[in-house]
PDBQT receptor file of N, H, CA, C and O in Angstrom, charges set to zero:
ATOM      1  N   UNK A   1       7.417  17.392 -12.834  1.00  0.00    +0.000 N 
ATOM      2  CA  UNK A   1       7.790  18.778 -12.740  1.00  0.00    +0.000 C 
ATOM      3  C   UNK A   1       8.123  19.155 -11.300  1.00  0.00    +0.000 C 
ATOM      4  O   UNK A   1       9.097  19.832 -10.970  1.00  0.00    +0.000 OA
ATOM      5  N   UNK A   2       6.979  18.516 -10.275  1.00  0.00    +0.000 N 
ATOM      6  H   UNK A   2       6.187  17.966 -10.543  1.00  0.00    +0.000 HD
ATOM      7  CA  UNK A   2       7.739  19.005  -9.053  1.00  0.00    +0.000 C 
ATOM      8  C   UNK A   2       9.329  18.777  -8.492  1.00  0.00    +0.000 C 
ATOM      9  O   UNK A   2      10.143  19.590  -8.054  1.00  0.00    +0.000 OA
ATOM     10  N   UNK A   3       9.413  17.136  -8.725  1.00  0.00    +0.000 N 
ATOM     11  H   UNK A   3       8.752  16.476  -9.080  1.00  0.00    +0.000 HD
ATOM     12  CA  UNK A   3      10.510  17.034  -8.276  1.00  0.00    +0.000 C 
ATOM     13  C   UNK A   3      11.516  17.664  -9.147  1.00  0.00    +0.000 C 
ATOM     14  O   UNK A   3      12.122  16.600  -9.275  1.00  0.00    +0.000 OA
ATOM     15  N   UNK A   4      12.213  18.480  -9.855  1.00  0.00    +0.000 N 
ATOM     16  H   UNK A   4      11.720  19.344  -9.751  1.00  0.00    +0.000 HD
ATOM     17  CA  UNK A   4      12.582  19.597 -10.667  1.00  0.00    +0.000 C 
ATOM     18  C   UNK A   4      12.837  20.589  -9.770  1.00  0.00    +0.000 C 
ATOM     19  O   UNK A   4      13.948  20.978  -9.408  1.00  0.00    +0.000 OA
ATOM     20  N   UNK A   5      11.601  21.048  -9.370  1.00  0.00    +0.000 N 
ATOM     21  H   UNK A   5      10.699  20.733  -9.664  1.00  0.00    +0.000 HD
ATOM     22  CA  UNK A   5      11.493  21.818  -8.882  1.00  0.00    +0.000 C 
ATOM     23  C   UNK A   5      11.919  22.044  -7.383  1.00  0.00    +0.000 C 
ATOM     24  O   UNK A   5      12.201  23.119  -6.853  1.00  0.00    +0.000 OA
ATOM     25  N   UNK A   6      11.902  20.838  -6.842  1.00  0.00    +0.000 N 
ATOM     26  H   UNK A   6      11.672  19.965  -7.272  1.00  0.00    +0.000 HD
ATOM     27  CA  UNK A   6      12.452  21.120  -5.098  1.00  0.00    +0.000 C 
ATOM     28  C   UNK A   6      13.940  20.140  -5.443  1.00  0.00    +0.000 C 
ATOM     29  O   UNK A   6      14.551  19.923  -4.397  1.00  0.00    +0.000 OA
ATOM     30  N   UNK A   7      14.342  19.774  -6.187  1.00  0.00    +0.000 N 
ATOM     31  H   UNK A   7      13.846  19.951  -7.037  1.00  0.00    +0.000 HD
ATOM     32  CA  UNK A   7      15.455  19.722  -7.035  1.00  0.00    +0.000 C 
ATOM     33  C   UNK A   7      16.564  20.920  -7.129  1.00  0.00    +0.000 C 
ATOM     34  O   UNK A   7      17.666  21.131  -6.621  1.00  0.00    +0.000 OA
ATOM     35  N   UNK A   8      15.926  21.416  -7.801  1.00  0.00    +0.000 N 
ATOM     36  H   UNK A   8      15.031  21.245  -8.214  1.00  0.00    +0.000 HD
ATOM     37  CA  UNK A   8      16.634  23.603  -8.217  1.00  0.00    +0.000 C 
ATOM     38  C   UNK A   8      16.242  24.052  -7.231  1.00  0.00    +0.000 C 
ATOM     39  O   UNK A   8      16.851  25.110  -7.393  1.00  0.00    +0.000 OA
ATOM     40  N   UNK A   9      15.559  24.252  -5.965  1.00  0.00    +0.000 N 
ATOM     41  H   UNK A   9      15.065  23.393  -5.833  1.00  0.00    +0.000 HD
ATOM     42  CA  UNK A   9      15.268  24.961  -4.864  1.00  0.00    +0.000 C 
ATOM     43  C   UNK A   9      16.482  24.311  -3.693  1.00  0.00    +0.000 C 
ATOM     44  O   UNK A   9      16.960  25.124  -2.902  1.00  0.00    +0.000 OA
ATOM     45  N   UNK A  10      16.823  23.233  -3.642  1.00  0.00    +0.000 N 
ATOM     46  H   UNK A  10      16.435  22.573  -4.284  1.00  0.00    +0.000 HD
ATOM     47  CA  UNK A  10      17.563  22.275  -3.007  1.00  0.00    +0.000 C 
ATOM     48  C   UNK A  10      18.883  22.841  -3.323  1.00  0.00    +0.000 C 
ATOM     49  O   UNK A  10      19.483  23.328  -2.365  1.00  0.00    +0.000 OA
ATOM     50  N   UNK A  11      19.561  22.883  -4.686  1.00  0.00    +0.000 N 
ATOM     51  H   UNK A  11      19.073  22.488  -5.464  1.00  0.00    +0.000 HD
ATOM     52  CA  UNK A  11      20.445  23.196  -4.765  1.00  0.00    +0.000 C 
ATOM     53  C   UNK A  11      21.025  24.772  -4.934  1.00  0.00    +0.000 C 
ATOM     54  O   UNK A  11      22.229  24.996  -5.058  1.00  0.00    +0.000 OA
ATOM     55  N   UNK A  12      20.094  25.732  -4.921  1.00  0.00    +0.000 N 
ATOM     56  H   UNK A  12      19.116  25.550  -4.820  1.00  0.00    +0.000 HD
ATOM     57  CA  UNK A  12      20.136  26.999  -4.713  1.00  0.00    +0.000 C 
ATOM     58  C   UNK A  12      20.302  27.213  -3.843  1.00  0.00    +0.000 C 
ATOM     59  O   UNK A  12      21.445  27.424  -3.439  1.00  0.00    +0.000 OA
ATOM     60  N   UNK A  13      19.512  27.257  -3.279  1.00  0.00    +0.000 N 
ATOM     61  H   UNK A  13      18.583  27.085  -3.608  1.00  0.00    +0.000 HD
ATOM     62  CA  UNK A  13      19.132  27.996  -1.338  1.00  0.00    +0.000 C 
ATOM     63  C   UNK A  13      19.868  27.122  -0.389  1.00  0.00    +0.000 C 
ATOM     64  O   UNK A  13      20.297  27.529   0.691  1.00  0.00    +0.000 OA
ATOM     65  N   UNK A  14      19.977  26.111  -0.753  1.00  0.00    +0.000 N 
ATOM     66  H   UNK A  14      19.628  25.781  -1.630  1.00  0.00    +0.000 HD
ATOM     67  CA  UNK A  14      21.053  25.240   0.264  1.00  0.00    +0.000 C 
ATOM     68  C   UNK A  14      22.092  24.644   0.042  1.00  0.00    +0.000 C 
ATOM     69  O   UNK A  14      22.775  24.456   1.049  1.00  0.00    +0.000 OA
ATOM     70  N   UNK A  15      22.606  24.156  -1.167  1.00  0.00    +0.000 N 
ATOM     71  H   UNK A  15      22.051  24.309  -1.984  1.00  0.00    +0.000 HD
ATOM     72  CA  UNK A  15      23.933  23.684  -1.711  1.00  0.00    +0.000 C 
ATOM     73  C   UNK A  15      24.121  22.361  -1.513  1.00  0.00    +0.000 C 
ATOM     74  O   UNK A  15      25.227  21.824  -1.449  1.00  0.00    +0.000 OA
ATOM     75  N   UNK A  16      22.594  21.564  -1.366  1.00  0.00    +0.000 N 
ATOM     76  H   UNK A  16      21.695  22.000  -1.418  1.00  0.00    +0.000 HD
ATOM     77  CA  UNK A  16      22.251  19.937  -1.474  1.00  0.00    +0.000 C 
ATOM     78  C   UNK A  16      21.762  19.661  -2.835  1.00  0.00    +0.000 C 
ATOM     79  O   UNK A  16      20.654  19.893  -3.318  1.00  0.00    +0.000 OA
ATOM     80  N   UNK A  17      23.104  18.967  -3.510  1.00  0.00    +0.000 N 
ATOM     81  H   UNK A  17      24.004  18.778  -3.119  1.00  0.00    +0.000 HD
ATOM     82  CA  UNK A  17      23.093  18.059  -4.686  1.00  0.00    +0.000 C 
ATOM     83  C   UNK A  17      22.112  17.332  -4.404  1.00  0.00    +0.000 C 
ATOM     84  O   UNK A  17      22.162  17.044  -3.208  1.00  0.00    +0.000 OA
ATOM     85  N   UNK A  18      20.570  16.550  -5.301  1.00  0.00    +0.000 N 
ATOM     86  H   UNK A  18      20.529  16.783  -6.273  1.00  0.00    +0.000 HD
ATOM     87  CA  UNK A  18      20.247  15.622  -5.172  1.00  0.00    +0.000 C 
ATOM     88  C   UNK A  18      19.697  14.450  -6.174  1.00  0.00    +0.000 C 
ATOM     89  O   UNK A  18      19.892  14.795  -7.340  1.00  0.00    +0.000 OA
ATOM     90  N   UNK A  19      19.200  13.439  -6.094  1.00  0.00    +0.000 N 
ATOM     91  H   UNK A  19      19.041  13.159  -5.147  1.00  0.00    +0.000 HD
ATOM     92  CA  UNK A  19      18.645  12.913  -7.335  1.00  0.00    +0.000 C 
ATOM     93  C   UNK A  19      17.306  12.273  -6.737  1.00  0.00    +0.000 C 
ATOM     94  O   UNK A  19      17.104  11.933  -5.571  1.00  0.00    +0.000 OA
ATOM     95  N   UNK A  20      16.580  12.209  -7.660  1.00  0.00    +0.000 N 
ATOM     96  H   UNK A  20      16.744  12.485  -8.607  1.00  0.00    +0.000 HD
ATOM     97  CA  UNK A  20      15.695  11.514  -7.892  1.00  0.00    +0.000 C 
ATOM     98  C   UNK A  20      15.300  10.058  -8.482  1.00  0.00    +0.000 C 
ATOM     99  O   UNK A  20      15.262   9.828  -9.690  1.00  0.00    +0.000 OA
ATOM    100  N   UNK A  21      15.015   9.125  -7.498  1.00  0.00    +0.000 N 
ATOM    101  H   UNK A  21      15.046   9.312  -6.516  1.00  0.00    +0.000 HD
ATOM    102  CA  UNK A  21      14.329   7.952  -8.603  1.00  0.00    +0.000 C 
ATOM    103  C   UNK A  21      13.258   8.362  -9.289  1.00  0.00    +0.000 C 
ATOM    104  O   UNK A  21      12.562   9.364  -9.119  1.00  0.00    +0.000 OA
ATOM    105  N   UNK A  22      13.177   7.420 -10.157  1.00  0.00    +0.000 N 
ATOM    106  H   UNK A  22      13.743   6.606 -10.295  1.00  0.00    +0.000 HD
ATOM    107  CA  UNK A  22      12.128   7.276 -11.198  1.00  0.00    +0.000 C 
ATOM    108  C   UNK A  22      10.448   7.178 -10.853  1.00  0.00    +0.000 C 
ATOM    109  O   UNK A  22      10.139   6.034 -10.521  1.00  0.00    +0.000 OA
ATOM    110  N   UNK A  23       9.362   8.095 -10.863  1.00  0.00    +0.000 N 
ATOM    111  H   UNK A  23       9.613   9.025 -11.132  1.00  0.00    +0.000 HD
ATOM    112  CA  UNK A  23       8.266   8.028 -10.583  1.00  0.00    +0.000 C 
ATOM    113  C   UNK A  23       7.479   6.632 -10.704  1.00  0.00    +0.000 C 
ATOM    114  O   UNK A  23       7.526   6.141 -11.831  1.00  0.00    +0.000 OA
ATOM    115  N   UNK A  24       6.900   6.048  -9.919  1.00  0.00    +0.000 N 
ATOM    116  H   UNK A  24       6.862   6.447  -9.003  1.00  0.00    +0.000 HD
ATOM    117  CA  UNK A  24       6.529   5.304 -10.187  1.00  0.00    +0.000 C 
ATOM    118  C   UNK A  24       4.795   5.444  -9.304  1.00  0.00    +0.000 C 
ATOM    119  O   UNK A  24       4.432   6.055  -8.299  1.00  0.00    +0.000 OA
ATOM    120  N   UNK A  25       4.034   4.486 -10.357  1.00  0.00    +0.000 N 
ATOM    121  H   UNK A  25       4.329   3.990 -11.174  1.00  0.00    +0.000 HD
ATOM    122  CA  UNK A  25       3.038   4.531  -9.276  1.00  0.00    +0.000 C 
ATOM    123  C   UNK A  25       2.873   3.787  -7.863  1.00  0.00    +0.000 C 
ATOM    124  O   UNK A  25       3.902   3.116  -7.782  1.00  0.00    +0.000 OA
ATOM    125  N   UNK A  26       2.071   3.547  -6.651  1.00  0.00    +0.000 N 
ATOM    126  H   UNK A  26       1.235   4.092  -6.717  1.00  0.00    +0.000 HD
ATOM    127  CA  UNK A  26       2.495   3.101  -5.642  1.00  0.00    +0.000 C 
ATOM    128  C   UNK A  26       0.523   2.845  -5.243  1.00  0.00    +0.000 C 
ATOM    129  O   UNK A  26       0.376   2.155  -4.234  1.00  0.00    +0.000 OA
ATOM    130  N   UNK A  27      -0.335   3.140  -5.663  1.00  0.00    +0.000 N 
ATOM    131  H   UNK A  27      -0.215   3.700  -6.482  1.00  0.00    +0.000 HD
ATOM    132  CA  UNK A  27      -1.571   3.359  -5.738  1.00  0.00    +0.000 C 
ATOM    133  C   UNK A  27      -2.686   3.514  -6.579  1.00  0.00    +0.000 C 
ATOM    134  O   UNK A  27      -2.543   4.547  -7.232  1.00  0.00    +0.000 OA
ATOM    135  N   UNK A  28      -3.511   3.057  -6.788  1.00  0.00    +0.000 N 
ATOM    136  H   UNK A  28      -3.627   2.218  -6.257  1.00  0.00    +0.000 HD
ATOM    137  CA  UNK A  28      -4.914   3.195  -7.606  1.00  0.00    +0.000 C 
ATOM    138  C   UNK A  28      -6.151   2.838  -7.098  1.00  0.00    +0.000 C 
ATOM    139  O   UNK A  28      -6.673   1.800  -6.691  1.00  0.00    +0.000 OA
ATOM    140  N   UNK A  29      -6.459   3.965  -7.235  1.00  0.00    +0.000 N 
ATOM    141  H   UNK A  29      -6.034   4.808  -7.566  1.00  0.00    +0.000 HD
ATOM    142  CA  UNK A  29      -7.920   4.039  -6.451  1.00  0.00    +0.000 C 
ATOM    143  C   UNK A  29      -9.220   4.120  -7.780  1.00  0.00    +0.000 C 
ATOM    144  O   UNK A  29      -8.988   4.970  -8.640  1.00  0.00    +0.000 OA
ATOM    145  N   UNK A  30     -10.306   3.429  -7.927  1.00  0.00    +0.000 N 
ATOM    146  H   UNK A  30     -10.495   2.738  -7.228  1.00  0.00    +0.000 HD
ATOM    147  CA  UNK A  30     -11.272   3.648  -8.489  1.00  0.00    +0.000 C 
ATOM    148  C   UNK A  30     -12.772   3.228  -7.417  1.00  0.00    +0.000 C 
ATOM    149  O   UNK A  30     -12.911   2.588  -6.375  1.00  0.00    +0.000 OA
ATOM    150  N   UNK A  31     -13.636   3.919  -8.267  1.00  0.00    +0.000 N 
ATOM    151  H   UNK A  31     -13.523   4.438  -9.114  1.00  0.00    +0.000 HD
ATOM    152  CA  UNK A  31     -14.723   3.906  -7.777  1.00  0.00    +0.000 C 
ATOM    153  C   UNK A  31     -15.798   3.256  -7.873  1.00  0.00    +0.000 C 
ATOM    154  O   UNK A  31     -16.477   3.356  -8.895  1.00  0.00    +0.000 OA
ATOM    155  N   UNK A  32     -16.253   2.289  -6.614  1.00  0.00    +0.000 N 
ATOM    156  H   UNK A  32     -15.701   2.208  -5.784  1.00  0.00    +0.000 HD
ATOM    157  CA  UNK A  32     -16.973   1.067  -6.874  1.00  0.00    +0.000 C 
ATOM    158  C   UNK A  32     -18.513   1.638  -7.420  1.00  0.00    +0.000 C 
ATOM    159  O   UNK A  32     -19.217   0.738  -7.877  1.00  0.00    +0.000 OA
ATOM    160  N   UNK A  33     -18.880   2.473  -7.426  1.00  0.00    +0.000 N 
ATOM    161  H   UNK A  33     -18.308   3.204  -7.054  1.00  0.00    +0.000 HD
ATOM    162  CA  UNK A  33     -20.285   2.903  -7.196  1.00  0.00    +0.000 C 
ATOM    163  C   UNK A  33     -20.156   4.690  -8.612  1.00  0.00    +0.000 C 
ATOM    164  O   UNK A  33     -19.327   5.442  -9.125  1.00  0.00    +0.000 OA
ATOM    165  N   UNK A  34     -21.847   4.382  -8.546  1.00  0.00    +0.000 N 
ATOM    166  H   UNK A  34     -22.521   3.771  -8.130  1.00  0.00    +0.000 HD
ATOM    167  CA  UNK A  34     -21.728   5.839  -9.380  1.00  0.00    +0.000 C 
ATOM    168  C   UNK A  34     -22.444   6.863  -8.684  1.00  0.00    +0.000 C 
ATOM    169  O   UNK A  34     -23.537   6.638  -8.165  1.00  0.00    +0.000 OA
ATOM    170  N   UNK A  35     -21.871   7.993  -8.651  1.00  0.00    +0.000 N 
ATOM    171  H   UNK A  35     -20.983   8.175  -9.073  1.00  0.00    +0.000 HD
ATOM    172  CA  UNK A  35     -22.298   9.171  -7.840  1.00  0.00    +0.000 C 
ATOM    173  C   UNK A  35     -22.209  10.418  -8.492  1.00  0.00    +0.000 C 
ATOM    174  O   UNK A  35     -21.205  10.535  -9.196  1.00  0.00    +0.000 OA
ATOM    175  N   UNK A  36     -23.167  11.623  -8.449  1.00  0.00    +0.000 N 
ATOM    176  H   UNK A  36     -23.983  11.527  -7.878  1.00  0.00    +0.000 HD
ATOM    177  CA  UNK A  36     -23.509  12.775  -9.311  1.00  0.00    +0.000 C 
ATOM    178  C   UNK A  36     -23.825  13.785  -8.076  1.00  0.00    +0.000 C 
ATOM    179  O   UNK A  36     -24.205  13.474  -6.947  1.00  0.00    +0.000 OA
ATOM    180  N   UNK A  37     -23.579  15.007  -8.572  1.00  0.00    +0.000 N 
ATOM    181  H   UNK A  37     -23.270  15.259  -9.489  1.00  0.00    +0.000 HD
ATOM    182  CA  UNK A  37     -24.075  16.072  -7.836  1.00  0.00    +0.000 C 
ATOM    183  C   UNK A  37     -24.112  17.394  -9.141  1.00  0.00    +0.000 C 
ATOM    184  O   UNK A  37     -23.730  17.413 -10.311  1.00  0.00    +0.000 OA
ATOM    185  N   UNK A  38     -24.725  18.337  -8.306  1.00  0.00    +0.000 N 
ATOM    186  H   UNK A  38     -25.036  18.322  -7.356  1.00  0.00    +0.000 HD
ATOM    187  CA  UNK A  38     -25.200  19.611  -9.648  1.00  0.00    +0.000 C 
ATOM    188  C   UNK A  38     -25.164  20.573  -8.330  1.00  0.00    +0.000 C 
ATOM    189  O   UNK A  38     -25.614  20.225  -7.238  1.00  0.00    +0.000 OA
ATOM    190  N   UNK A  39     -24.673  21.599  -8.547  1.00  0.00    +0.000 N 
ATOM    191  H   UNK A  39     -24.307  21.881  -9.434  1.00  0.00    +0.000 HD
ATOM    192  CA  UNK A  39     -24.956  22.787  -8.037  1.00  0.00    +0.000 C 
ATOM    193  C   UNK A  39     -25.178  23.896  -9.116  1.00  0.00    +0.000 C 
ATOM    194  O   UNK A  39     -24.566  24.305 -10.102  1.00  0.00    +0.000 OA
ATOM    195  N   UNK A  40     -26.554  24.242  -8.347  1.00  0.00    +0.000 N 
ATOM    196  H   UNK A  40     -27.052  23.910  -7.546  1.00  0.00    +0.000 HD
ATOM    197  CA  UNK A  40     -27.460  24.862  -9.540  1.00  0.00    +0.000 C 
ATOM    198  C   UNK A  40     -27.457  27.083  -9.836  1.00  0.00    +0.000 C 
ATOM    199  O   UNK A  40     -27.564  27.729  -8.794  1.00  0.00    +0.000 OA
ATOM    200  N   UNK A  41     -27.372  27.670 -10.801  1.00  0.00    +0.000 N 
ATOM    201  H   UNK A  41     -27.286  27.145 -11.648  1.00  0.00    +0.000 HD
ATOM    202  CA  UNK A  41     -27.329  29.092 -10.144  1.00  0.00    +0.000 C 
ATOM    203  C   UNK A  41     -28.643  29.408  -9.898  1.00  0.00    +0.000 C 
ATOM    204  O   UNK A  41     -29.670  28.866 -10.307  1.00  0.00    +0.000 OA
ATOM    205  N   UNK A  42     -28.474  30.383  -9.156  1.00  0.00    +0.000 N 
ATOM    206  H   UNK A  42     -27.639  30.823  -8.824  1.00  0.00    +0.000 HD
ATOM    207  CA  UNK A  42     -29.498  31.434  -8.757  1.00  0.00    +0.000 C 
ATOM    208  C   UNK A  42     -30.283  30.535  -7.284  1.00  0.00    +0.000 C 
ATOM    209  O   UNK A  42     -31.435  30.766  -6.917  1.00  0.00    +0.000 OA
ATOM    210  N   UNK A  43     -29.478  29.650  -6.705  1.00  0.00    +0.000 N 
ATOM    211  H   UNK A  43     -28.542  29.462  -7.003  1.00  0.00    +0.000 HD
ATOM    212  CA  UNK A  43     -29.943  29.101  -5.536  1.00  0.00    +0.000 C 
ATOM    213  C   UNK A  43     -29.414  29.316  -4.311  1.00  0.00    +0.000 C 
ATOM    214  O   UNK A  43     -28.220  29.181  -4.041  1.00  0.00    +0.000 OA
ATOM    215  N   UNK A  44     -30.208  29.624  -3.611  1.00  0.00    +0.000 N 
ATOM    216  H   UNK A  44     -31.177  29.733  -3.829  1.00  0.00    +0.000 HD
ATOM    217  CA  UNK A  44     -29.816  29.823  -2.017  1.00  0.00    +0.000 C 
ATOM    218  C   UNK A  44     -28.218  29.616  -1.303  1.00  0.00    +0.000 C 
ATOM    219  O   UNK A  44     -27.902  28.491  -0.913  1.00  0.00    +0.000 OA
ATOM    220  N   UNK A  45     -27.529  30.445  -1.206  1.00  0.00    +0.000 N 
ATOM    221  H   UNK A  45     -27.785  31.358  -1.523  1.00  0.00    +0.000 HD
ATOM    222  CA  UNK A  45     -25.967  29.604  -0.590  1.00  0.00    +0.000 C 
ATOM    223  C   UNK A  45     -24.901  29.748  -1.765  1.00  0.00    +0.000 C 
ATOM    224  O   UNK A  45     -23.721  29.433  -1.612  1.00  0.00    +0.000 OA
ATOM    225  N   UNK A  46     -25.478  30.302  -3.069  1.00  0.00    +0.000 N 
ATOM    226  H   UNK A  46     -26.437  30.557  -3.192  1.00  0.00    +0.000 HD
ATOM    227  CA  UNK A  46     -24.614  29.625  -4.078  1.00  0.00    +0.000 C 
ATOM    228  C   UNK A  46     -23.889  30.854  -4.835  1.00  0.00    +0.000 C 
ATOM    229  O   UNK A  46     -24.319  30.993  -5.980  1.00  0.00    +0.000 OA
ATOM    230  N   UNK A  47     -23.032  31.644  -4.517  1.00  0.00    +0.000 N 
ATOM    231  H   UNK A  47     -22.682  31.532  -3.587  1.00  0.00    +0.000 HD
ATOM    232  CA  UNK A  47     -22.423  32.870  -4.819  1.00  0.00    +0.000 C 
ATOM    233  C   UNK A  47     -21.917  32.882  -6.430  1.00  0.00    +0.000 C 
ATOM    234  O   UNK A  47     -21.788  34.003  -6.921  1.00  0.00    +0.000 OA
ATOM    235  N   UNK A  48     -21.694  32.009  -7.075  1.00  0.00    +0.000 N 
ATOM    236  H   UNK A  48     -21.799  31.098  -6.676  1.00  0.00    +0.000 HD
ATOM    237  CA  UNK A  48     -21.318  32.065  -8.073  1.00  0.00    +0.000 C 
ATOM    238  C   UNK A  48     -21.575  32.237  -9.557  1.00  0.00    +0.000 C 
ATOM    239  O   UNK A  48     -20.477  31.743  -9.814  1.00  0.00    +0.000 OA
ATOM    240  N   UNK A  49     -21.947  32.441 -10.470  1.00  0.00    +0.000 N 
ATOM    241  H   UNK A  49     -22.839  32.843 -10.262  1.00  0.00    +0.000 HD
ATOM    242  CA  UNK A  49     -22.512  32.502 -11.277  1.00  0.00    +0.000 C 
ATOM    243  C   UNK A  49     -22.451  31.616 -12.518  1.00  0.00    +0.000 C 
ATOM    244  O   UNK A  49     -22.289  32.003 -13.675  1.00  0.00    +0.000 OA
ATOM    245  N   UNK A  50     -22.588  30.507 -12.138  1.00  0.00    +0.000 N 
ATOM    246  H   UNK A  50     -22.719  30.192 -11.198  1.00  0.00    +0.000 HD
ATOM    247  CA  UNK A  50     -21.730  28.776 -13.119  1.00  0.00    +0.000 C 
ATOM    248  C   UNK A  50     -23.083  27.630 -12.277  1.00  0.00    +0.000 C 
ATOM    249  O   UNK A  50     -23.357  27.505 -11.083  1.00  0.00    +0.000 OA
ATOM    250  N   UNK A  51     -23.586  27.061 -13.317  1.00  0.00    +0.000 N 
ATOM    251  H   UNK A  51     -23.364  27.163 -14.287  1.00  0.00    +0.000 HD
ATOM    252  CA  UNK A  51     -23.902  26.027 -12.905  1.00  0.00    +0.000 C 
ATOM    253  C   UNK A  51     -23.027  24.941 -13.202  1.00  0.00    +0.000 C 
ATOM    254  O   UNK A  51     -22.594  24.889 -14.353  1.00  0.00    +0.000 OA
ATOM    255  N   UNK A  52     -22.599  23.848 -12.186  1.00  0.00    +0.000 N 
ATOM    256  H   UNK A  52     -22.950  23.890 -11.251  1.00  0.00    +0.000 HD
ATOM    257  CA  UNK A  52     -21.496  22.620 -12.495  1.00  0.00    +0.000 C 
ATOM    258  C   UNK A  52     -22.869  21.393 -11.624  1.00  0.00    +0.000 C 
ATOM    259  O   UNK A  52     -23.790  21.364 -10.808  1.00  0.00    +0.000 OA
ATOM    260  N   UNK A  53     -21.991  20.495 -12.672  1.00  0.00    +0.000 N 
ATOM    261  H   UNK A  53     -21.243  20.519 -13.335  1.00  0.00    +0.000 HD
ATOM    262  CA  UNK A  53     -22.789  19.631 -12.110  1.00  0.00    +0.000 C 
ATOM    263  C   UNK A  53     -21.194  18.216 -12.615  1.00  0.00    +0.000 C 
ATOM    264  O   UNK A  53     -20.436  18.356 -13.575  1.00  0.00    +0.000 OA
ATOM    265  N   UNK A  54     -21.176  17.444 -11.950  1.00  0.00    +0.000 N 
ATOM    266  H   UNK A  54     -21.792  17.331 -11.170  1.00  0.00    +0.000 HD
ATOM    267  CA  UNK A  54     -20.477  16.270 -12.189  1.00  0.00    +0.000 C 
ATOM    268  C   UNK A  54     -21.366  14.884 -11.837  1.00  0.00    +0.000 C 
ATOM    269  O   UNK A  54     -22.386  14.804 -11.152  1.00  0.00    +0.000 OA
ATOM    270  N   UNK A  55     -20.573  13.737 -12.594  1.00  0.00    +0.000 N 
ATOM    271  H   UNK A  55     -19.745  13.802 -13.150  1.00  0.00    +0.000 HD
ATOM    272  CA  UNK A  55     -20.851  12.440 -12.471  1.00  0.00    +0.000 C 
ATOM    273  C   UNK A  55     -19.629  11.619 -12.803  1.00  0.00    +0.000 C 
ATOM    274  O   UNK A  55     -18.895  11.597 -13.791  1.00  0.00    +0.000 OA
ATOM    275  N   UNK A  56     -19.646  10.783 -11.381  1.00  0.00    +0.000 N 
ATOM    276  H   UNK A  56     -20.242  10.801 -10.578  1.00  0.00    +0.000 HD
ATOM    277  CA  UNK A  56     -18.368   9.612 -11.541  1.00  0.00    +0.000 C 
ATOM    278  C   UNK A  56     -18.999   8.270 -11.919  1.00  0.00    +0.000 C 
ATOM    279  O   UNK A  56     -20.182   8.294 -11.581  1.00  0.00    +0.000 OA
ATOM    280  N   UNK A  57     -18.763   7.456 -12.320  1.00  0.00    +0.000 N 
ATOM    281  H   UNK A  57     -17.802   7.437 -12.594  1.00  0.00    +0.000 HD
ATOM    282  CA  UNK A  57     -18.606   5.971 -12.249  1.00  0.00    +0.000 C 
ATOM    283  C   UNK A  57     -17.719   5.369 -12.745  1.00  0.00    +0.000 C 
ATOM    284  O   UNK A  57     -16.907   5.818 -13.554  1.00  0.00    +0.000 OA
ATOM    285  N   UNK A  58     -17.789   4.003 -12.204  1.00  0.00    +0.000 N 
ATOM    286  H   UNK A  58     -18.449   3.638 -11.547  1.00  0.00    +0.000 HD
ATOM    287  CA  UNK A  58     -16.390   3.160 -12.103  1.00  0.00    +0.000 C 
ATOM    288  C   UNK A  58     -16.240   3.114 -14.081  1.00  0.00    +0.000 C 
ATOM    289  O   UNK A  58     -17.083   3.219 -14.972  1.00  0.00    +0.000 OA
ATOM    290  N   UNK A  59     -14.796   2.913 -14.084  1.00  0.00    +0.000 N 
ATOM    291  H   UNK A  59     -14.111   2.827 -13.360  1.00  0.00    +0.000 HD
ATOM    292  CA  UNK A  59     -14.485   2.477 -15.570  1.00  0.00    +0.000 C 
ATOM    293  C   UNK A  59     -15.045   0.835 -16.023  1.00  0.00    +0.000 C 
ATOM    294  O   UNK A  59     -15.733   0.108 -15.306  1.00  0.00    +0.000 OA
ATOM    295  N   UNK A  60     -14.559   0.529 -17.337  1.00  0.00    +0.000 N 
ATOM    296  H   UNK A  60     -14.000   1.119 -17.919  1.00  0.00    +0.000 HD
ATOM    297  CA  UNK A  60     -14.466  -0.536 -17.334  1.00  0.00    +0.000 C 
ATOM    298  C   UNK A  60     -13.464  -1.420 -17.140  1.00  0.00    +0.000 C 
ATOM    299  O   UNK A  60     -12.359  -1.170 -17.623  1.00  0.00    +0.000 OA
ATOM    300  N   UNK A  61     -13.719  -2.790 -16.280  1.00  0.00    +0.000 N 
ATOM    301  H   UNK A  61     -14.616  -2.993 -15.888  1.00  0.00    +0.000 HD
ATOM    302  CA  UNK A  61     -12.507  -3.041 -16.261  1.00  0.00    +0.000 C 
ATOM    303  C   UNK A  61     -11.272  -3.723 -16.996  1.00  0.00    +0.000 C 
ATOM    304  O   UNK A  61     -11.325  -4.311 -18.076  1.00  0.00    +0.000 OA
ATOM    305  N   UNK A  62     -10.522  -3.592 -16.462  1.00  0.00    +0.000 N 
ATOM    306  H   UNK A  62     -10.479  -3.113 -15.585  1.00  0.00    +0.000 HD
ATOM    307  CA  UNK A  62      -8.997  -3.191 -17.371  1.00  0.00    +0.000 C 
ATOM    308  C   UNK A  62      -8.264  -4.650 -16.383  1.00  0.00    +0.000 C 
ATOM    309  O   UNK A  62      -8.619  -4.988 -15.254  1.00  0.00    +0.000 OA
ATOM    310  N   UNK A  63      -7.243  -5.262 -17.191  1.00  0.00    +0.000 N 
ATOM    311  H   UNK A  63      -6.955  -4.987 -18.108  1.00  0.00    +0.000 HD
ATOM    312  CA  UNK A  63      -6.148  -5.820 -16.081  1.00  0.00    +0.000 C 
ATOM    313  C   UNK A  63      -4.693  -4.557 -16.057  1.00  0.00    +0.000 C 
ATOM    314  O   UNK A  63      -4.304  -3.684 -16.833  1.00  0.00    +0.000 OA
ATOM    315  N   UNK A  64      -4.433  -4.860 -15.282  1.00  0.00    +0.000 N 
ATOM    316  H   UNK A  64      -4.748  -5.569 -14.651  1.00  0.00    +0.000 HD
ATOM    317  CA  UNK A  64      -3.273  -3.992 -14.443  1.00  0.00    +0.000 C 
ATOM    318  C   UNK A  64      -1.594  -4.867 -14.738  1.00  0.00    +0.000 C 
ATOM    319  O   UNK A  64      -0.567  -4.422 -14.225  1.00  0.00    +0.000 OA
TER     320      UNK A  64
């Protein structure tokens, strides 16, 4: 969608035809380790009224 978008901004506002290649990926990052955090309500610092809490760990692995 972005590139679309500075695509039609490109050729509006400035009168540069352009194209785009094809997205591709160039990177993948995963995570060796597992890590959690919680931010809790009604605690010191914490303005919001939502407790969230998340947890990552690595997938299983996959070949590429």
């Amino acid at each position: 969608m972005q590139k679309e978008v500075i695509q039609a901004t490109l050729a509006t506002d400035f009168g540069i035809d352009v194209e785009f290649r094809e997205t591709t990926m160039i990177c993948i990052e995963r995570p060796i380790g597992t890590g959690a955090a919680v931010e809790l309500l009604g605690k010191a610092d914490n303005p919001f009224l939502a407790t969230v809490g998340l947890r990552i760990e690595p997938a299983r692995s996959t070949a590429v």
